[in-house]
C-alpha positions as semicolon CSV with decimal commas, in nm:
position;residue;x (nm);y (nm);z (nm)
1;X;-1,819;-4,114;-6,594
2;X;-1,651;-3,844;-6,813
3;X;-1,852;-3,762;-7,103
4;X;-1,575;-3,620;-7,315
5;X;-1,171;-3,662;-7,266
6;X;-0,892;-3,528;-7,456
7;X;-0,530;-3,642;-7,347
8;X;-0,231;-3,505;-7,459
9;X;-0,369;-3,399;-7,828
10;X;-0,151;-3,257;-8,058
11;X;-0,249;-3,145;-8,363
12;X;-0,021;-3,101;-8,722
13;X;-0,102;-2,986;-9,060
14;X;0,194;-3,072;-9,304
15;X;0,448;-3,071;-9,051
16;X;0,295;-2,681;-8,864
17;X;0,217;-2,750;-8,523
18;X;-0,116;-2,634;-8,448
19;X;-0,213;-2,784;-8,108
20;X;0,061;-2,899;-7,854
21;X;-0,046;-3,166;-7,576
22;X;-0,409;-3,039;-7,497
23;X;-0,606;-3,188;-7,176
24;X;-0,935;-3,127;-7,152
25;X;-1,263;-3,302;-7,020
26;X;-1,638;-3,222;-6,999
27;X;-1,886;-3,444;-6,752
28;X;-2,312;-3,482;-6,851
29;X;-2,445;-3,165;-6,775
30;X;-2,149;-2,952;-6,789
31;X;-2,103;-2,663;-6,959
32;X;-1,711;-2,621;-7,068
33;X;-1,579;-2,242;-7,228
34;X;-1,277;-2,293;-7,469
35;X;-1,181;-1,925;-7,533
36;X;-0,899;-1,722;-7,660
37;X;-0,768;-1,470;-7,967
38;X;-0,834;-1,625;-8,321
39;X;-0,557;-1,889;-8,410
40;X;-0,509;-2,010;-8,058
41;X;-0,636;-2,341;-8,172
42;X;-0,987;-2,359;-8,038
43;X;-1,243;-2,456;-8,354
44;X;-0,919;-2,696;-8,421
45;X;-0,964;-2,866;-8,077
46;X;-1,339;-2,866;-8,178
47;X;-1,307;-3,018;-8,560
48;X;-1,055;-3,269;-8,351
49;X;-1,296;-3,427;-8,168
50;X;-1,540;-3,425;-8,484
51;X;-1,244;-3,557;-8,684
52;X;-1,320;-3,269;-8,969
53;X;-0,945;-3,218;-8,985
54;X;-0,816;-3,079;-9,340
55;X;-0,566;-3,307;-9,569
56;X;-0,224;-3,343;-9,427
57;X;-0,325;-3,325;-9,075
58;X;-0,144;-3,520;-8,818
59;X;-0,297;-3,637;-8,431
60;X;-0,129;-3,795;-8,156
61;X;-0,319;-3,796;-7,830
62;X;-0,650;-3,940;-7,725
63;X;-1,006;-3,755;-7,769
64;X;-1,222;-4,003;-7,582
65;X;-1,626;-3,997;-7,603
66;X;-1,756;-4,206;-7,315
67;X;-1,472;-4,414;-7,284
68;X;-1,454;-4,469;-7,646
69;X;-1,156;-4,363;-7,859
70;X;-1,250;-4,139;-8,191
71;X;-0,891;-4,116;-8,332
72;X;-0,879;-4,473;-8,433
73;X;-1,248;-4,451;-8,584
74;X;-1,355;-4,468;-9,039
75;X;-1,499;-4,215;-9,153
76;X;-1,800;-4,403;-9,165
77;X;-1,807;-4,462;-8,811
78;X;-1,749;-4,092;-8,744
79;X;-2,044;-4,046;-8,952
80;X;-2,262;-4,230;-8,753
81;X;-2,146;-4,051;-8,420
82;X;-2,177;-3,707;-8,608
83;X;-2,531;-3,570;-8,581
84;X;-2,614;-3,841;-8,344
85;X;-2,367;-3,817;-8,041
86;X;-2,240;-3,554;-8,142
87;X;-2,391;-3,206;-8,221
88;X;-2,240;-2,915;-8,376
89;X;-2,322;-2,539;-8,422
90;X;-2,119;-2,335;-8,633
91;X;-2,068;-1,951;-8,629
92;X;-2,238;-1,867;-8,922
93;X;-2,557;-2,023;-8,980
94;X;-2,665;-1,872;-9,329
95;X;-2,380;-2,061;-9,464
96;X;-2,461;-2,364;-9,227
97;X;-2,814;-2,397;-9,365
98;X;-2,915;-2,466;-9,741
99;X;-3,074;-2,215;-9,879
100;X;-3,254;-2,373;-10,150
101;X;-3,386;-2,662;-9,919
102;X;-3,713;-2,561;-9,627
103;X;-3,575;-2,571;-9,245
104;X;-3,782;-2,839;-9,209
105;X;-3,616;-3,023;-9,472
106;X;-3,281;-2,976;-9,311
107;X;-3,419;-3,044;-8,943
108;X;-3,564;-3,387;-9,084
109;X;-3,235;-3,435;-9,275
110;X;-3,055;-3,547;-8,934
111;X;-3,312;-3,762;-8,868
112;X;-3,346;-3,960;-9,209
113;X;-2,965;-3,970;-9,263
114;X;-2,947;-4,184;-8,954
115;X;-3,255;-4,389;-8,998
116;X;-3,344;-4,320;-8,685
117;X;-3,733;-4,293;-8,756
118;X;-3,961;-4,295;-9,063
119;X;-4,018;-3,953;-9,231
120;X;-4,403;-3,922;-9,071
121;X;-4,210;-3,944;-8,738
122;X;-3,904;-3,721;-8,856
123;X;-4,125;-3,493;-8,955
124;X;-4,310;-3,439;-8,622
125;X;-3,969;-3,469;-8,448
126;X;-3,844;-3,208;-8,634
127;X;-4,179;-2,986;-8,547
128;X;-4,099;-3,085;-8,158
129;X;-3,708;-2,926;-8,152
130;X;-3,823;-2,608;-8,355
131;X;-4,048;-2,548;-8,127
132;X;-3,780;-2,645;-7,862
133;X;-3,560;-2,387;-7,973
134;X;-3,801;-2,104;-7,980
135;X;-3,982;-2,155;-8,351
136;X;-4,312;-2,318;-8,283
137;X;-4,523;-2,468;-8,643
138;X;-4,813;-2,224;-8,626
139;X;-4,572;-1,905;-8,659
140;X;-4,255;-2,088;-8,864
141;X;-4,364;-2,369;-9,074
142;X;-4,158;-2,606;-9,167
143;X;-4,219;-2,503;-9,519
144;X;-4,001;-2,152;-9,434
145;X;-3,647;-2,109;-9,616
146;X;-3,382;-1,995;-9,442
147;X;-3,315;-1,615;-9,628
148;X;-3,739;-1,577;-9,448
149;X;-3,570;-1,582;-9,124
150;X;-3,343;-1,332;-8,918
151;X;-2,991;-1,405;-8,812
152;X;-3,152;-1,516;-8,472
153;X;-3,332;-1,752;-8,634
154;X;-3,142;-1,911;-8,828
155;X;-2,937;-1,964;-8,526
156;X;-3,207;-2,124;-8,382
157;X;-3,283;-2,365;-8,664
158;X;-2,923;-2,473;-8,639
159;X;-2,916;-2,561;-8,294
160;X;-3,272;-2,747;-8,371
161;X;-3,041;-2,976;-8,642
162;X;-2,799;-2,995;-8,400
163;X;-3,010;-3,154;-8,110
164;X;-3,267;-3,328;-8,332
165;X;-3,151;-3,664;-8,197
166;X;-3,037;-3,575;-7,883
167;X;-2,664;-3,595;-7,861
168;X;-2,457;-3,652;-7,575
169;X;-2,219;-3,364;-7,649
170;X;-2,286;-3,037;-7,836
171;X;-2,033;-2,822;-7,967
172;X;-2,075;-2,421;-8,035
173;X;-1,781;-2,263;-8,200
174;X;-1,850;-1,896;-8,169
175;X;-2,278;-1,921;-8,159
176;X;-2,345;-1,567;-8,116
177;X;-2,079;-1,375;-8,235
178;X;-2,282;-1,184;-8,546
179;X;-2,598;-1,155;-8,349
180;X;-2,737;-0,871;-8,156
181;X;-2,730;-0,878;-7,767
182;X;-3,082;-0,950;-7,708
183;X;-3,053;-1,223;-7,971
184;X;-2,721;-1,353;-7,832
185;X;-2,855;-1,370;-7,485
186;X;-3,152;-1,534;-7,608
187;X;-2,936;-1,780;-7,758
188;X;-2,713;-1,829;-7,463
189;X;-3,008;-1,894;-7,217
190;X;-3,163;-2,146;-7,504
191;X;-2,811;-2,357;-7,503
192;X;-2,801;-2,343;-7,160
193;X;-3,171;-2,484;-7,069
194;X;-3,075;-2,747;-7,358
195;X;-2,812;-2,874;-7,136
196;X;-2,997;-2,869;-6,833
197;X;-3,308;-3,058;-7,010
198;X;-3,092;-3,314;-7,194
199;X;-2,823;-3,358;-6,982
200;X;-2,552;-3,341;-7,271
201;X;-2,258;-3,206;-7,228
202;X;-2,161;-2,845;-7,378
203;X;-1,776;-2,715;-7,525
204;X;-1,870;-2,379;-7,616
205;X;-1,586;-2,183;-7,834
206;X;-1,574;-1,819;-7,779
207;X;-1,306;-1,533;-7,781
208;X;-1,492;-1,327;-7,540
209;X;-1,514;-1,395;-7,188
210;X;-1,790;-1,155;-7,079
211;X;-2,011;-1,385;-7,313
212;X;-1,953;-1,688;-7,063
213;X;-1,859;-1,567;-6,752
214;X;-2,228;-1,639;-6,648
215;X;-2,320;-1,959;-6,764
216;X;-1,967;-2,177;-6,802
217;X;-1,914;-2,407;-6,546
218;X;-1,537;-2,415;-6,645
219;X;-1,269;-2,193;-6,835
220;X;-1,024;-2,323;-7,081
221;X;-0,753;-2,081;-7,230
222;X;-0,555;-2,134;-7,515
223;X;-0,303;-1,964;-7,701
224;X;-0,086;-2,094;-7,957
225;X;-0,210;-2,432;-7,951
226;X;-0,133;-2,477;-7,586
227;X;-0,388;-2,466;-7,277
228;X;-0,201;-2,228;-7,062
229;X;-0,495;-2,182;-6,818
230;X;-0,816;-2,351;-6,668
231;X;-1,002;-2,422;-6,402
232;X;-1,393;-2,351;-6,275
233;X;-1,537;-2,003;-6,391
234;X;-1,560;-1,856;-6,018
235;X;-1,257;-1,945;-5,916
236;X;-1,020;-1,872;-6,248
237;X;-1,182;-1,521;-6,250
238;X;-1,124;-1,461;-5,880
239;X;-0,753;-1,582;-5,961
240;X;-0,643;-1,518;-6,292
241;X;-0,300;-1,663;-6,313
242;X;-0,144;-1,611;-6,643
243;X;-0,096;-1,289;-6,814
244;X;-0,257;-1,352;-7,121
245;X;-0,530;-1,485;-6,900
246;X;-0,596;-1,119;-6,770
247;X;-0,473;-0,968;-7,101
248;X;-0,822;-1,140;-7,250
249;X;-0,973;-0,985;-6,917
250;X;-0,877;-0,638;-6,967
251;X;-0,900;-0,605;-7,347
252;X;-1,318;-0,770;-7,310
253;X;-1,358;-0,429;-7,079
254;X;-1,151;-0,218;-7,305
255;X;-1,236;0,149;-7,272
256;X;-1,054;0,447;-7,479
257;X;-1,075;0,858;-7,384
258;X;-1,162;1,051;-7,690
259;X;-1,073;1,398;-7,708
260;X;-1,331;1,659;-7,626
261;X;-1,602;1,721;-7,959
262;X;-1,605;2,086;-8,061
263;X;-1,918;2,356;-8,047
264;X;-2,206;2,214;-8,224
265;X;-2,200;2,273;-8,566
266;X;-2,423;2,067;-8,782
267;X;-2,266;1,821;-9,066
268;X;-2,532;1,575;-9,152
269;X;-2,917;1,641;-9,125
270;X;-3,148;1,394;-9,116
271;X;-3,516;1,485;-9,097
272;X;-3,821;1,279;-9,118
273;X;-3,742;1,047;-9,348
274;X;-3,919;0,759;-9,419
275;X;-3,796;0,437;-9,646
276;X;-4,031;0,133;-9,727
277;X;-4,040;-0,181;-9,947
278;X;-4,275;-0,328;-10,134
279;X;-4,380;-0,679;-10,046
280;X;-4,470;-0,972;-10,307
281;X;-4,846;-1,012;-10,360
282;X;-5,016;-1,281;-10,217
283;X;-5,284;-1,344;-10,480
284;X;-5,344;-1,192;-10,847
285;X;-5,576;-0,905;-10,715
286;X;-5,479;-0,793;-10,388
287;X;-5,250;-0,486;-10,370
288;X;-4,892;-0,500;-10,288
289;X;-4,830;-0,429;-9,918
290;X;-4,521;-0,225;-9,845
291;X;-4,310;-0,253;-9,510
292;X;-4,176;0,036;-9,399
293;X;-3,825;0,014;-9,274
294;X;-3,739;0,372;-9,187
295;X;-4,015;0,507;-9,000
296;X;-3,982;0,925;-8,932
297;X;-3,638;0,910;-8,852
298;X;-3,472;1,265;-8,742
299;X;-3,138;1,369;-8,627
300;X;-2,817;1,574;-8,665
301;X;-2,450;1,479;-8,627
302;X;-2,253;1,776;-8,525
303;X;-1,896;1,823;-8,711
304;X;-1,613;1,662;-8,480
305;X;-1,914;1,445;-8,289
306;X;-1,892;1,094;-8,272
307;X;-2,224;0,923;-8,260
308;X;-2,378;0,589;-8,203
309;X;-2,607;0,375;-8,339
310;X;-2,752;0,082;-8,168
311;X;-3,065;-0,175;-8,194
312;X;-3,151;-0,540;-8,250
313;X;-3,117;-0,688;-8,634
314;X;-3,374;-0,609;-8,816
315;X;-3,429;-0,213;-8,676
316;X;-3,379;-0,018;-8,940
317;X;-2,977;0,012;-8,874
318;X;-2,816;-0,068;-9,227
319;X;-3,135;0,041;-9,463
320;X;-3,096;0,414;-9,242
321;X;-2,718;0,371;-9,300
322;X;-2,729;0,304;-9,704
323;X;-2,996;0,594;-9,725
324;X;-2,735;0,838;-9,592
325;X;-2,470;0,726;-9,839
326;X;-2,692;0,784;-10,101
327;X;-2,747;0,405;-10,198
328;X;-3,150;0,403;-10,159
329;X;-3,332;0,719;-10,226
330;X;-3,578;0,738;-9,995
331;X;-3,972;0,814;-10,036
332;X;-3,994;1,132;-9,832
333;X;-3,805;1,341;-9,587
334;X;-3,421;1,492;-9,647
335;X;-3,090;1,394;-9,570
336;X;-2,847;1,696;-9,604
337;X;-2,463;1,655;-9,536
338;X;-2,291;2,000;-9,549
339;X;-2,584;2,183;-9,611
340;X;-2,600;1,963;-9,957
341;X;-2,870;1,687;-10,039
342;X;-2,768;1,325;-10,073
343;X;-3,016;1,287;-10,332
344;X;-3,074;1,521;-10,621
345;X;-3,388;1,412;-10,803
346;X;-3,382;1,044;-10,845
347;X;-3,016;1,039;-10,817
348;X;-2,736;1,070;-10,564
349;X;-2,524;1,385;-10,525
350;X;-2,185;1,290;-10,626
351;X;-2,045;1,594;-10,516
352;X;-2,152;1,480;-10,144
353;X;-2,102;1,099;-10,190
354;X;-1,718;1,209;-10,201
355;X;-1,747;1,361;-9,824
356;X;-1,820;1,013;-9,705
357;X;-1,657;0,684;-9,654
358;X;-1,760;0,366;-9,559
359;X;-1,575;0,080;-9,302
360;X;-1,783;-0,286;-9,347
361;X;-1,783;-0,531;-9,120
362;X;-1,586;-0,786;-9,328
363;X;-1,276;-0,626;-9,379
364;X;-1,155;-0,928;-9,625
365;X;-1,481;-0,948;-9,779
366;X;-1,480;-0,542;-9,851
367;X;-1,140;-0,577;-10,059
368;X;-1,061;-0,761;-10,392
369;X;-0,803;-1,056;-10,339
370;X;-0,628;-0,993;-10,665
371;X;-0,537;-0,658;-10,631
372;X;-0,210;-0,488;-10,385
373;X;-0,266;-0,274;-10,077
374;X;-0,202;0,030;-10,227
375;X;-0,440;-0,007;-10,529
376;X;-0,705;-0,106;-10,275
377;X;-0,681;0,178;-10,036
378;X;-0,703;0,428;-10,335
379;X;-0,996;0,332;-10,459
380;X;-1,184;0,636;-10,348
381;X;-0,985;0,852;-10,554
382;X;-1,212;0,800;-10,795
383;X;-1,428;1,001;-10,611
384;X;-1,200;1,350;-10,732
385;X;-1,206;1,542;-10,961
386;X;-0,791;1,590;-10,991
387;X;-0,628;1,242;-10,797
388;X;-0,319;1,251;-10,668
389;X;-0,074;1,107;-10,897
390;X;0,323;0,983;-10,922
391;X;0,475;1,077;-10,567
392;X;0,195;1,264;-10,409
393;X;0,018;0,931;-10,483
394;X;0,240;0,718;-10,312
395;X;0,317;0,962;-10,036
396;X;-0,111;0,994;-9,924
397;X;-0,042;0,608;-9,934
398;X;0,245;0,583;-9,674
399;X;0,073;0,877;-9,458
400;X;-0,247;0,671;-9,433
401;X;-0,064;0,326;-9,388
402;X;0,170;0,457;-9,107
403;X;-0,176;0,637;-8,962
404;X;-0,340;0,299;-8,896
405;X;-0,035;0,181;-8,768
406;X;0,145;0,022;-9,057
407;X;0,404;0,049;-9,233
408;X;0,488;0,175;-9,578
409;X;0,646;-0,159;-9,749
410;X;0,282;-0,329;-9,667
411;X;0,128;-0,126;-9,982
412;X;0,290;-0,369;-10,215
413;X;0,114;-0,717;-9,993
414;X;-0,213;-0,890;-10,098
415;X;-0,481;-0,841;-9,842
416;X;-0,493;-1,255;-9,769
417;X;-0,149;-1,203;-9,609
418;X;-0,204;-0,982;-9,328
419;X;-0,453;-1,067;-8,987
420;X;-0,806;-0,956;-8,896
421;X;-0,679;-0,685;-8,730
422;X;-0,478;-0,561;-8,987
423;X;-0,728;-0,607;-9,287
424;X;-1,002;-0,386;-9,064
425;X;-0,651;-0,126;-9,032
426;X;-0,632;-0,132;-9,399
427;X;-1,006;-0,059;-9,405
428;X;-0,969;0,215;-9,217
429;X;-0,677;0,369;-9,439
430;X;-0,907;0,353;-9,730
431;X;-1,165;0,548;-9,575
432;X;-0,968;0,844;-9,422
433;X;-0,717;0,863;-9,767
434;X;-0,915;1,128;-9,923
435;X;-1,019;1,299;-9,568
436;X;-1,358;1,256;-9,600
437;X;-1,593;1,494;-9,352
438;X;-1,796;1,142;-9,233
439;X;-1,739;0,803;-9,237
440;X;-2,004;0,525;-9,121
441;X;-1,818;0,270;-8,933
442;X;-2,098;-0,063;-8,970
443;X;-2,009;-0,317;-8,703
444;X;-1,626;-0,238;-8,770
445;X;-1,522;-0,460;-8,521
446;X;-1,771;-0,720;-8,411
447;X;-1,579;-1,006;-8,583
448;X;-1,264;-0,892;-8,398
449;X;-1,111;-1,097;-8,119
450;X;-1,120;-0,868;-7,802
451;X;-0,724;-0,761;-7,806
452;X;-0,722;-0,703;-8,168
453;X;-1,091;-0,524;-8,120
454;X;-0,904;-0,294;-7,817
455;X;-0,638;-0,179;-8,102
456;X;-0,890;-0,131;-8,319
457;X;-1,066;0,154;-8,099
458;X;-0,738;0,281;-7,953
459;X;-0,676;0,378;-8,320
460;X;-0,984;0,531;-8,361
461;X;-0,955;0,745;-8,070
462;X;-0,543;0,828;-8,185
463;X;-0,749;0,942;-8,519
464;X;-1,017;1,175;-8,359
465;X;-0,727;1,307;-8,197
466;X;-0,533;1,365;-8,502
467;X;-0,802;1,379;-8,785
468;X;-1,044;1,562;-8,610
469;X;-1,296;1,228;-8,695
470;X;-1,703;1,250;-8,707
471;X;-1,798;0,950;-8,789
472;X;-2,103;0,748;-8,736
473;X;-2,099;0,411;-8,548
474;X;-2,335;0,142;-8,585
475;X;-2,299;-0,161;-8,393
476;X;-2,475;-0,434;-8,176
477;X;-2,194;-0,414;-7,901
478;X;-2,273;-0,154;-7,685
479;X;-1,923;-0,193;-7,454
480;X;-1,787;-0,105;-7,777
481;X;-2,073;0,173;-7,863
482;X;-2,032;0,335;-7,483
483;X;-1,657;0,355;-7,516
484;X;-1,612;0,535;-7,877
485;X;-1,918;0,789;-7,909
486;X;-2,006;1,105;-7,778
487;X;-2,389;1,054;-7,823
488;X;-2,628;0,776;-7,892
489;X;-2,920;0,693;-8,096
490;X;-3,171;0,396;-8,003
491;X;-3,376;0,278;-8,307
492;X;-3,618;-0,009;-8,276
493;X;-3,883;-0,075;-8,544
494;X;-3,776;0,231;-8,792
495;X;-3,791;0,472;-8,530
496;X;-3,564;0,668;-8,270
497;X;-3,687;0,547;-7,965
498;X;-3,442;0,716;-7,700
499;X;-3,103;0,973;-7,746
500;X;-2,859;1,130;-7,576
501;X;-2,504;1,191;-7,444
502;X;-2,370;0,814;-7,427
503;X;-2,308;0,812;-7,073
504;X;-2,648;0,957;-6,985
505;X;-2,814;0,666;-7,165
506;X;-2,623;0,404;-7,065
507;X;-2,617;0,502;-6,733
508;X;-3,014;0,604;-6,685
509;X;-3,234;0,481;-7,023
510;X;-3,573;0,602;-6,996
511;X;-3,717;0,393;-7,312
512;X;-3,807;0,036;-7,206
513;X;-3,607;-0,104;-7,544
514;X;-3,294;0,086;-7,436
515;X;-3,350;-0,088;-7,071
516;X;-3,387;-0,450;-7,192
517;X;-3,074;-0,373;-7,443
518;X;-2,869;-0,277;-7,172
519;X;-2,977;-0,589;-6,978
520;X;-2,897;-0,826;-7,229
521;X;-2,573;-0,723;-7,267
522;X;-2,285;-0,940;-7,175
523;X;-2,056;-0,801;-6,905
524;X;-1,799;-0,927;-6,680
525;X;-1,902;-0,963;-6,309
526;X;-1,758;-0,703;-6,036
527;X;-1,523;-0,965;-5,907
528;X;-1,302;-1,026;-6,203
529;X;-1,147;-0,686;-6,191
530;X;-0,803;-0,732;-6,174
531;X;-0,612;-0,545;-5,875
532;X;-0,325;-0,305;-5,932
């Protein structure tokens, strides 16, 4: 019998169609992949079927869950499916968790809220899925919180709520998107063995198709609210029928040609530095311990180079990162851009902090809501000594815009009105408005959909062309990291483990850690490439 069916759903909020007549069904022990670009309706389809949907929403359709209908359901009977039949795990579990309450507070939590078993037995159940999900008691009490834990982690503890009374179907919108690729595959393998084990059935959401090309057993494409392809993983990826199908294909694989670097000539120095915390006591009259995040660390980014830096969470990445723009002073060892120290005495070296800019992650999180496009992207000018002013101003404003490919008019728009894509543009225009010599790019596109991620380095490598770029590029993707840098670094535990020219690397890694990187990463199988 079909564990989960959804007939003919559409979807409305106040009157917008978001979801027009989806089918879709998932059997005990399958695995079903909903992907496609953000806004095609797939964490809709999944709050549908968990009847989350916001005020003014509209359903007509079925969503069936073993035979039973869930449109026609009270809230409080949805309650008392949700958690127990069915399990969800969101994309981003620090704001899934509570982080004033333990893990095993919030494991036990499920448990209580149902009454399924007193709190003695809650409690050990709770013990029994953490260490289920890869967090056994004697190394991650229950008493942890959840800011003790890495992103991993916290993943894990999710998916331990999630499954703490065993549900018949599990949902995943987007599980692994923010983690690293030994942590995502980690992750993937643990959902996967969960199905096997439990014999639930599993809609995972994702907008990348390398990410599930291995363990799916079928496909589901949507765009605009519409399914406009599916069938099982083999044969949908032998026989991709529908262009946006293989649009989603191509763009997962994307790879750009950057122009050639110049003759070495060295921008940024880094030698032997070393940065380390101090750790809280743990009783009146021991001595502080310290943990050292930067361990030795030595390298040099030639002018017009584009380099890469890759390792798990946790490596050393963004504490290396805010050393070199001059946001932690480190305990020993020198960072030198132009020839110049970051840090003069115990403070940083303005006149250098102006020869760098930074692109986050968040692009909408980076910006302030209540201020225009063209006050954001001139923020750095604070950084000169003379700013342009009157038309020069607005000129450098419309050179930058059109340079990220936008247009002029959009300096006078709020930030919340333009896409993902377009925010990490805007981004990018900020950065390059007062030509700085480096920028640090900090997973600049992870949270990108694969098409928009594609434009996203196709401008990058229309910039080195025309800017003459060196930037610095950390990330956890390495399709991404192989495509857009001349050379690599490989840090794990503070230290450079392995460099080189990217392809050299990639190609043959010599350092165990780069090997079982390289391993983990996603990637699309042989047969999917699509013929000319």
């Amino acid at each position: 019998m079909t564990l989960l069916r959804i007939k003919n759903l559409s979807l409305s909020i106040h009157g917008a169609p978001i979801l027009k007549h989806v089918d879709l069904s998932i059997d005990h022990g399958q695995i079903v992949a909903v992907t496609g670009e953000s806004g095609s309706g797939k964490s809709m389809t999944a709050l549908a079927v968990m009847q989350l949907l916001p005020n003014g929403a509209e359903v007509d359709g079925s969503i069936q869950l073993d035979g039973a209908g869930l449109l026609t359901r009270s809230e409080a009977q949805m309650c008392a499916l949700r958690g127990a039949s069915i399990g969800m795990v969101f994309q981003e579990p620090m704001t899934a968790l509570n982080p004033v309450k333990t893990v095993g507070d919030q494991v036990m939590e499920t448990i209580l809220i149902h009454k399924a078993m007193p709190p003695a037995q809650a409690r050990t159940r709770a013990q029994e899925v953490l260490a289920r999900v890869g967090l056994p008691a004697d190394r991650f009490p229950l008493s942890r919180y959840p800011h003790e834990l890495s992103g991993g982690q916290r993943q894990r503890v999710v998916i331990a709520m999630a499954i703490a009374l065993r549900p018949k179907l599990l949902i995943a919108d987007e599980p692994t998107t923010a983690l690293d690729v030994t942590t995502q595959a980690q992750i993937l393998d643990l959902l996967e063995g969960l199905v096997r084990e439990y014999d639930m059935g599993l809609l995972m959401i994702t907008h990348d198709l390398a990410v599930v090309a291995d363990m799916a057993d079928q496909i589901i494409v949507m765009r605009h609210g519409e399914v406009v392809e599916n069938g099982a993983t083999n044969d949908l990826l032998h026989n991709m029928q529908h262009p946006y199908t293989r649009m989603l294909f191509e763009a997962s694989d994307h790879q750009v040609t950057l122009p050639e670097p110049p003759e070495p000539l060295p921008l940024l120095e880094v030698n032997q530095v070393v940065r380390e915390y101090r750790l809280p006591r743990t009783g009146m009259f021991v001595r502080p311990r310290h943990h050292r995040a930067v361990e030795g660390v030595s390298f040099t980014l030639n002018r017009g180079e584009r380099l890469g830096l890759v390792g798990e969470s946790g490596c050393g990445k963004s504490t290396l990162t805010r050393a070199i723009l001059g946001l932690e002073e480190v305990q020993s060892g020198q960072i030198r851009l132009d020839g110049q120290p970051v840090f003069t005495g115990h403070k940083p070296n303005l006149a250098v902090r102006r020869k760098m800019q930074v692109v986050f992650q968040d692009p909408f999180g980076s910006f302030n809501p209540r201020h225009r496009v063209a006050r954001l992207i001139t923020e750095p000018f604070h950084l000169l000594d003379t700013p342009p002013t009157g038309s020069d101003r607005q000129d450098r404003i419309a050179e930058m815009l059109k340079a990220v490919g936008l247009s002029p008019d959009d300096a006078g728009k709020y930030i919340h009105e333009f896409s993902g894509g377009q925010r990490q543009r805007i981004a990018i225009a900020r950065a390059l408005i007062i030509r700085p010599e480096l920028i640090l790019f900090d997973e600049a596109v992870s949270a990108l959909d694969v098409s928009v991620r594609a434009q996203i380095l196709d401008l990058l490598a229309e910039l080195c062309e025309a800017y003459d770029l060196t930037y610095l590029f950390i990330s956890h993707d390495l399709s991404v990291v192989r495509t857009v840098t001349d050379r690599v670094l490989v840090m794990q535990s503070g230290r450079i483990v392995e460099q080189g020219a990217t392809d050299q690397v990639f190609t043959t890694p010599n350092h165990p850690y780069t090997q079982t990187l390289i391993a983990a990463a996603p990637r699309l199988p042989e047969f999917g490439k699509i013929p000319a």
